[in-house]
C-alpha positions as CSV (number, residue, x, y, z in Angstrom):
1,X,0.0,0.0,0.0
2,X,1.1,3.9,-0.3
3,X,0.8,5.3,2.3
4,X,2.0,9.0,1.3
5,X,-0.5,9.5,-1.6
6,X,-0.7,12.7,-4.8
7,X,-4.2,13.4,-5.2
8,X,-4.8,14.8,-8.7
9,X,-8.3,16.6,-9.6
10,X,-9.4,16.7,-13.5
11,X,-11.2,19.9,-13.0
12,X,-13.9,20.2,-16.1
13,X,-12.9,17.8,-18.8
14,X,-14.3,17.7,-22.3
15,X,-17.0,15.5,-22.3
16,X,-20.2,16.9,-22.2
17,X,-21.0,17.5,-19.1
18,X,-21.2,21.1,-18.3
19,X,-25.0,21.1,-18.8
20,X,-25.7,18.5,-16.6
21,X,-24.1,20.2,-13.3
22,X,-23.9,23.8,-12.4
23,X,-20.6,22.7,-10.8
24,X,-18.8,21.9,-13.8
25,X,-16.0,24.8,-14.5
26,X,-16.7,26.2,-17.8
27,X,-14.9,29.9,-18.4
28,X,-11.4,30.4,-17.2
29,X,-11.9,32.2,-14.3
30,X,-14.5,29.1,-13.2
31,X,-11.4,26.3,-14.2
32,X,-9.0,28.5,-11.8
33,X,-10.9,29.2,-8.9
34,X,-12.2,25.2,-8.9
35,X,-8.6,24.5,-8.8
36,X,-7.5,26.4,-6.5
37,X,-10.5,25.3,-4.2
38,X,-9.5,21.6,-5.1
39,X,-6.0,22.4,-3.9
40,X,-7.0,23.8,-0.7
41,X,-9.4,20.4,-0.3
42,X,-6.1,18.3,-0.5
43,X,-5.1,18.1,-4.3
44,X,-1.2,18.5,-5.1
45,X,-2.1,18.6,-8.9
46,X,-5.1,20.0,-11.4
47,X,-5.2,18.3,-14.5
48,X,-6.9,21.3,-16.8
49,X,-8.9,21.4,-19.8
50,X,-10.0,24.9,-21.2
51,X,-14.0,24.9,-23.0
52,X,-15.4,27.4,-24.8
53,X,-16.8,30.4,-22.5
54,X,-20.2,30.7,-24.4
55,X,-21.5,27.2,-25.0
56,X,-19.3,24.9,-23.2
57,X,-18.2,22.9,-25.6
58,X,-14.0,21.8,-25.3
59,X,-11.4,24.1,-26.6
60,X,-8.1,24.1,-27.5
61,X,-7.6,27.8,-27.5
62,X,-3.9,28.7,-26.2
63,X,-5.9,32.1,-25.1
64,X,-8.3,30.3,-22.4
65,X,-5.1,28.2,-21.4
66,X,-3.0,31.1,-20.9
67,X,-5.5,32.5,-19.0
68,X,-6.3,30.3,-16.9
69,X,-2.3,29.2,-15.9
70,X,-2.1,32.8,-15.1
71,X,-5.2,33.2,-12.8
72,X,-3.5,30.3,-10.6
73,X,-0.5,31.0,-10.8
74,X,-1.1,34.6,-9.5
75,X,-2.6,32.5,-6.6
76,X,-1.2,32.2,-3.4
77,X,-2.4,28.3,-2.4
78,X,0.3,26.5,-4.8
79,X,-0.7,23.8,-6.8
80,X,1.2,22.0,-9.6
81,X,-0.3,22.5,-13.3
82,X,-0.9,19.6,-16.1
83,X,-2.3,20.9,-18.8
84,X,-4.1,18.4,-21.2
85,X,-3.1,18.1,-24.6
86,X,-5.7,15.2,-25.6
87,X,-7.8,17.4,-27.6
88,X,-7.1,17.5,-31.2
89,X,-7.2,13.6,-31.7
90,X,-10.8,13.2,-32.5
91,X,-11.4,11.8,-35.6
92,X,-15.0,10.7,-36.6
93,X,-15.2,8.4,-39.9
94,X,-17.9,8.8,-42.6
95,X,-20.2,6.2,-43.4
96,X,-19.1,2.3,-44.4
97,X,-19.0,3.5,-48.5
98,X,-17.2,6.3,-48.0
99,X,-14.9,6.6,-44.8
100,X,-12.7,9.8,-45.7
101,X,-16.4,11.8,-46.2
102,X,-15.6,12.5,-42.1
103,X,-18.2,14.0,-40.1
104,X,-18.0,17.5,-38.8
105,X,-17.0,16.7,-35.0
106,X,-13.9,15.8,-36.7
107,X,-11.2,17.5,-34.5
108,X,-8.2,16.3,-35.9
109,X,-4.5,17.9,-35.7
110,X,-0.9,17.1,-35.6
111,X,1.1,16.1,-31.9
112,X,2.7,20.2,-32.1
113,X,-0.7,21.8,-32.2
114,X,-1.9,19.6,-29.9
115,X,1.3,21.1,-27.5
116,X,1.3,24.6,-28.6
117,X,-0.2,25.8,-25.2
118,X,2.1,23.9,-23.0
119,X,5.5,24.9,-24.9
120,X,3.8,28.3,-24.5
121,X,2.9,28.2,-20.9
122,X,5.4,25.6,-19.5
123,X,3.5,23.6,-16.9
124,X,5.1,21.2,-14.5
125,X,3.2,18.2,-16.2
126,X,1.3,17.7,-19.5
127,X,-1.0,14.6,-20.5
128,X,0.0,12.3,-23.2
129,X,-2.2,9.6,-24.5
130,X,-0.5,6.5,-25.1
131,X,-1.9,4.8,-28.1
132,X,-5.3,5.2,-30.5
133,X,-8.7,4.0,-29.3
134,X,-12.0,3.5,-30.2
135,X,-14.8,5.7,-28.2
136,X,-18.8,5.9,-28.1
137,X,-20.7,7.0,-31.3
138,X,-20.6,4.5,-34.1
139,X,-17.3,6.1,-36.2
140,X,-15.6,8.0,-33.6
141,X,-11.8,7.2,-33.2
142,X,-9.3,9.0,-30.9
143,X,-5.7,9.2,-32.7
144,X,-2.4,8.6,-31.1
145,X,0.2,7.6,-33.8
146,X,3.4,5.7,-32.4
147,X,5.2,8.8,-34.4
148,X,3.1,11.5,-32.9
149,X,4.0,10.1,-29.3
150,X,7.6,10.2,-30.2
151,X,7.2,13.6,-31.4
152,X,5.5,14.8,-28.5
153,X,7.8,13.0,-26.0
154,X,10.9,14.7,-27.8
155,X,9.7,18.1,-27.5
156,X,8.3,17.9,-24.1
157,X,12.3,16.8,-23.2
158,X,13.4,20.1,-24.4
159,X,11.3,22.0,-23.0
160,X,11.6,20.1,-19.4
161,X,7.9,19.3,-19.1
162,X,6.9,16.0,-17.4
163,X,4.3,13.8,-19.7
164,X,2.2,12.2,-17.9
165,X,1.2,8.7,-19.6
166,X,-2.2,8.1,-20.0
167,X,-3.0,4.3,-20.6
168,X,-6.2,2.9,-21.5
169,X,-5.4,-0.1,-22.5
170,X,-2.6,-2.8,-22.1
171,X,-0.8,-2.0,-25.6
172,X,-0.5,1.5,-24.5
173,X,1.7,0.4,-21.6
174,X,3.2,-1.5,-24.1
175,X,4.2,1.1,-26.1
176,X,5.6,3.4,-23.2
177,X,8.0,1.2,-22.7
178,X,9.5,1.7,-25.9
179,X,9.2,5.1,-25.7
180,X,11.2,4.6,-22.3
181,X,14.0,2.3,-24.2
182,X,14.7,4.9,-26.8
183,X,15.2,6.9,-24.0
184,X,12.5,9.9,-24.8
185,X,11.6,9.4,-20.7
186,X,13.3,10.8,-18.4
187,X,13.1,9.0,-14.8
188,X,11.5,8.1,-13.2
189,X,8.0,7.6,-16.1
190,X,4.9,8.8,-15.1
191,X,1.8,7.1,-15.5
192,X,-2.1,7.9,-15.3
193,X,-3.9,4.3,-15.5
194,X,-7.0,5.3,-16.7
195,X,-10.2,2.9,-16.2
196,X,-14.0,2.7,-17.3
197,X,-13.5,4.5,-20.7
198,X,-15.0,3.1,-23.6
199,X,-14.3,1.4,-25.4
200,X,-11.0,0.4,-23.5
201,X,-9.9,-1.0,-20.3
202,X,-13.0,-1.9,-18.3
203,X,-13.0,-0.6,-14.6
204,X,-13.0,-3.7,-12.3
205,X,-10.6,-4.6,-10.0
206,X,-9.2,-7.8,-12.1
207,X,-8.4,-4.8,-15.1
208,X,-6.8,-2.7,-12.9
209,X,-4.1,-4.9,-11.0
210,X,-3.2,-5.9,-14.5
211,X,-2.6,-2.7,-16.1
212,X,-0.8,-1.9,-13.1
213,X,1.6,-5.3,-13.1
214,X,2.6,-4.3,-16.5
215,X,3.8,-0.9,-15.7
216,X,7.6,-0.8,-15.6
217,X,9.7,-1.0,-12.9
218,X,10.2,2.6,-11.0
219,X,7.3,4.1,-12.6
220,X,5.4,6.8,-10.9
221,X,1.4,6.1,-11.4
222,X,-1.7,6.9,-10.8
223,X,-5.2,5.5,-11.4
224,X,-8.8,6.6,-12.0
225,X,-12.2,4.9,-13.1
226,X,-14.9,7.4,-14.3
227,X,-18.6,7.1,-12.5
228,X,-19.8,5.3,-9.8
229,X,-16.2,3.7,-10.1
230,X,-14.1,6.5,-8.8
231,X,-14.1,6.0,-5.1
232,X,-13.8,2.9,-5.4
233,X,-10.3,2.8,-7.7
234,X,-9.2,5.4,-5.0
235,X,-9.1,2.7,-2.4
236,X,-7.6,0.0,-5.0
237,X,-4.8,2.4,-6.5
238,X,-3.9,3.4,-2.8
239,X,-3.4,-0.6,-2.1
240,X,-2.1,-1.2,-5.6
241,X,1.2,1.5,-4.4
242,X,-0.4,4.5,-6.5
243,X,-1.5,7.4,-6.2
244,X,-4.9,8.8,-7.4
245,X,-7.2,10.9,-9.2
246,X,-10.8,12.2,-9.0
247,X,-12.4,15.4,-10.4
248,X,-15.3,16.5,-12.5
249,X,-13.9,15.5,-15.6
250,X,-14.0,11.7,-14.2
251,X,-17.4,11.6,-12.1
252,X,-20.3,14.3,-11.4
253,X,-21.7,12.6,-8.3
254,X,-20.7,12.6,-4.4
255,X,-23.3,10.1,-3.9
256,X,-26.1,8.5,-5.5
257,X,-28.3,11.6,-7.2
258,X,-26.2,14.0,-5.2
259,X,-23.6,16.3,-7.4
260,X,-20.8,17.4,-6.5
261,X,-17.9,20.0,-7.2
262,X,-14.4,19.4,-7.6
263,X,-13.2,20.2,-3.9
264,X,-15.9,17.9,-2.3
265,X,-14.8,15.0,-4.4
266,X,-11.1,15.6,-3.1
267,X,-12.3,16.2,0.2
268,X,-14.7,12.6,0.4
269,X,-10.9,11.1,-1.2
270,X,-9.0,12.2,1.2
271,X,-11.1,10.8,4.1
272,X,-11.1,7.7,2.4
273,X,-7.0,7.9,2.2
274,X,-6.4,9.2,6.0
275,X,-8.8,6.5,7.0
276,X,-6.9,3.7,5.1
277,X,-4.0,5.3,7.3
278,X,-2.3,7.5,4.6
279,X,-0.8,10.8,4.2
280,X,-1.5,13.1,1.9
281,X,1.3,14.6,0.1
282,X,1.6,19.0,-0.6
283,X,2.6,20.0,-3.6
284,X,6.3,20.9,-3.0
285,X,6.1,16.9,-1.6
286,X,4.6,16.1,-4.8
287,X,7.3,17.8,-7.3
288,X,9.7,16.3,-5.1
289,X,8.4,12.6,-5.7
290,X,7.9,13.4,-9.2
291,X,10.9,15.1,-10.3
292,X,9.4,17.8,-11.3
293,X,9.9,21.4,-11.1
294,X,8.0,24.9,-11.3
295,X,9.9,26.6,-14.5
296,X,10.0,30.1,-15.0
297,X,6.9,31.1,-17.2
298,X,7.2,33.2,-19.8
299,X,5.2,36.4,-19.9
300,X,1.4,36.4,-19.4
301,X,-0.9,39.0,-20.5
302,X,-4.4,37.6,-20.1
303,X,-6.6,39.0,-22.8
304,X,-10.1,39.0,-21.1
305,X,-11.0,39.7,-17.7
């Protein structure tokens, strides 16, 4: 078991979701302040998405991003930042006699624009999604390339930003691996084991211990299951030796019909944590364990109040 755990909050997420809670962060000022509160309820790290002010809907906008880095960052509760850069990936097929006529939620870029707020901004961590999967909706496809991961790990190297590995799947592990033999890692890896997402690895507890038996040696991980699943993968990644995640992006619910908001979701973690008879670690704790670092940003001029 750990028993000195990182707590990591996925703030809003992209799915749609912000019109089924009122607690769901939507504008940039919303996505800071819900960090900041989740920070103060226990989390060391806010995994961020930006969406789009007026409707909701997800954003890759390096605008919203900047602005929201800055808002925390002007903060005085500390918290360390991992941006997302999982949007851009989304690639929705046409029909069966004509595949390439792609439908227009096609969101579909290259491995630099999907980075082009991070190298701007210069988090502590960024997301990198392992491998290509299939998701709900008939046609729709997420898109990793084995190149695009190379390309992505190289630059975030440079630029000293820590990726952290999302896995949904067994071949994604896989595949991280080699990423670590050809030595575009630096130690120790991080790792987000990410459970319940369809159509990928299903959350049960089986699924889990096996993604988690095939992560290599040293590895720094976490684990999360979306829905009713999320408390309890807090409880198995905690025995497992990780650390864990919860958040809005993940789950909407503090209990059955009740919803929540980001902070109370860390806060009913936590308990669960202390009363297994772990710590909690702060975020200076957290950087340490991670070997990560607060860089110096470069300059922020937020362009909306």
């Amino acid at each position: 078991m750990n028993r000195n755990i990182i707590i990591t909050c996925a703030i809003t997420g992209s799915g749609e979701t912000a019109d089924r809670s009122p607690h769901v962060p939507v504008t940039p000022k919303e996505i800071a302040k819900a960090s900041i509160e989740a920070a103060k309820a226990g989390a060391a790290i806010a995994h961020i998405h930006v969406r789009d002010p007026k409707t909701g809907a997800p954003s890759r906008d390096v605008d919203l991003y900047r602005e929201v880095v800055e808002r925390i960052r002007e903060e005085d509760t500390d918290v360390v930042i991992n941006l997302t850069t999982g949007m851009g990936g989304d690639l929705y097929l046409g029909p069966d006699e004509d595949p390439l006529a792609l439908e227009k939620a096609t969101d579909l870029v290259g491995q630099v624009e999907r980075m082009e707020h991070v190298e701007a901004l210069l988090p502590e961590i960024c997301s990198l999604d392992c491998g290509s999967f299939n998701y709900p909706g008939g046609n729709y496809v997420y898109v990793s390339s084995p190149d695009m991961l190379r390309l992505g790990a190289k630059r975030l190297q440079k630029i000293g930003v820590k990726p952290e590995l999302e896995v949904f799947e067994l071949g994604h592990i896989w595949f991280a691996k080699q990423l670590q033999e050809e030595r575009l890692l630096d130690a120790p890896p991080l790792f987000q084991v990410c459970m319940g997402v369809r159509w990928a690895a299903e959350a049960t507890p089986q699924n889990f211990m096996t993604m988690v038996d095939n992560l290599p040696e040293g590895a720094n991980w976490a684990g999360f299951a979306l829905g009713a699943m999320e408390m309890p993968m807090v409880a198995q990644a905690a025995l497992l030796g990780g650390h864990v995640r919860v958040g809005l992006e993940d789950n909407l619910y503090l209990s059955k019909g009740t919803l929540a908001s980001n902070a109370q979701l860390v806060e009913k973690a936590r308990t669960i944590l202390e009363n297994m008879g772990a710590s909690i670690q702060t975020p200076a704790e957290a950087r340490k364990a991670l070997n990560v670092k607060k860089q110096d940003a470069p300059a922020l001029v937020r362009k909306s109040a």
